[in-house]
C-alpha positions as CSV (number, residue, x, y, z in Angstrom):
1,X,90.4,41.3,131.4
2,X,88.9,43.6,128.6
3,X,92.4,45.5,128.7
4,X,94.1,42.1,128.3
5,X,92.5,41.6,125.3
6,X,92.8,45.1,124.1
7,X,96.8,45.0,124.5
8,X,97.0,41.8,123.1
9,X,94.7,42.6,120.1
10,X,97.4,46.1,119.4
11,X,100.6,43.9,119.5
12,X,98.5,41.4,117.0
13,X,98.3,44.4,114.8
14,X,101.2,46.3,115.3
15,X,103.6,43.4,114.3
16,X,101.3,44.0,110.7
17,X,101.9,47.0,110.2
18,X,104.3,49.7,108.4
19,X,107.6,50.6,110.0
20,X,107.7,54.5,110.4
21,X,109.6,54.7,107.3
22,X,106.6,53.6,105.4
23,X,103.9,55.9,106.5
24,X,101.8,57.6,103.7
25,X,102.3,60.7,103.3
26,X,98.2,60.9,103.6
27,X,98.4,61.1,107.2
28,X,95.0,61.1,107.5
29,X,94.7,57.6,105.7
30,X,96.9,56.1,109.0
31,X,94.4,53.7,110.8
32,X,96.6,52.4,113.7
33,X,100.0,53.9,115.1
34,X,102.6,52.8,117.2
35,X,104.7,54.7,119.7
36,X,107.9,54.4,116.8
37,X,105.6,55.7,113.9
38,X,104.2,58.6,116.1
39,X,108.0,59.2,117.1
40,X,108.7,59.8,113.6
41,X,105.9,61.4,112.6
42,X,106.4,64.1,115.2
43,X,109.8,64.7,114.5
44,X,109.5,64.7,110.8
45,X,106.6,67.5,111.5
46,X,108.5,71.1,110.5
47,X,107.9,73.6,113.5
48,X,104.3,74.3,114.0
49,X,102.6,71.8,111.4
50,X,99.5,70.5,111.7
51,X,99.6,66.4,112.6
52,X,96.3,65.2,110.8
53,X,95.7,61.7,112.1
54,X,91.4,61.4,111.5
55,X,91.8,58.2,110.3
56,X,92.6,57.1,114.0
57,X,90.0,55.5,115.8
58,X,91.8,54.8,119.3
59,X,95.1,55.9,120.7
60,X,97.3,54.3,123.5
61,X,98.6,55.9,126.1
62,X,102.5,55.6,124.6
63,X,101.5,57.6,121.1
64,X,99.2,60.2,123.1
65,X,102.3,60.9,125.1
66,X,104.8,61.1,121.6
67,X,101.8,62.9,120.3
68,X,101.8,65.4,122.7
69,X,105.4,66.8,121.9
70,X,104.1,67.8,118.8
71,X,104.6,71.6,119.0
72,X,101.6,72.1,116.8
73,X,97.9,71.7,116.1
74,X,96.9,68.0,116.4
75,X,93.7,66.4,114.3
76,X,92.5,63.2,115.9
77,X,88.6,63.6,114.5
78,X,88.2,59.9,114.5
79,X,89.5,58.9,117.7
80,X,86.3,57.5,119.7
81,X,88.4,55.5,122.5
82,X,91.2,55.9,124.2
83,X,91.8,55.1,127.9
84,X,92.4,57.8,131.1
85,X,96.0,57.3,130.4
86,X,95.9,58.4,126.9
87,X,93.6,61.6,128.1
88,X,96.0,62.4,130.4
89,X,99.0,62.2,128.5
90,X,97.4,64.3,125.3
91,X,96.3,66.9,127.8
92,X,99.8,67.9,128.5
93,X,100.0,68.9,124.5
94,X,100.4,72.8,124.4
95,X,98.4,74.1,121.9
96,X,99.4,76.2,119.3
97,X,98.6,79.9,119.6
């Protein structure tokens, strides 16, 4: 039931928020993400850039996965929930050397 809530609580605020096109370019000012906006982000990440996104405080198991592709270092200091999905799918991000 809590999960229920949870994903109907993101699509509440997803349909609020910027398209990927409107990001700021303070990536660490980003509060919620969506599985487009991380798609964008990480491509529009030259090479081995660093992705700073502290201002996340959760991430779903769909941006964890995008996130993942991101061929460099990843900054997710804020992020204090995310479920065993999302853990799994960030573990598979390589990090740089």
């Amino acid at each position: 039931m809590r999960w229920e809530i949870l994903g109907t609580l993101i699509l509440a605020i997803s349909a609020s928020i910027a398209s990927a096109d409107e990001l700021p370019s303070d990536t660490n000012s980003i509060q919620t993400l969506t599985v487009e906006q991380a798609e964008e982000l990480v491509s529009s990440a030259s090479g081995r850039q660093s992705l700073n996104l502290n201002g996340l405080t959760m991430l779903s198991p769909g941006v964890a996965a995008v996130l993942a592709k991101h061929s460099g270092s990843l900054f997710l200091n804020g992020v204090v929930e995310m479920s065993v999905d999302a853990e799994r799918a960030l573990a598979k991000h390589d990090l740089p050397p």
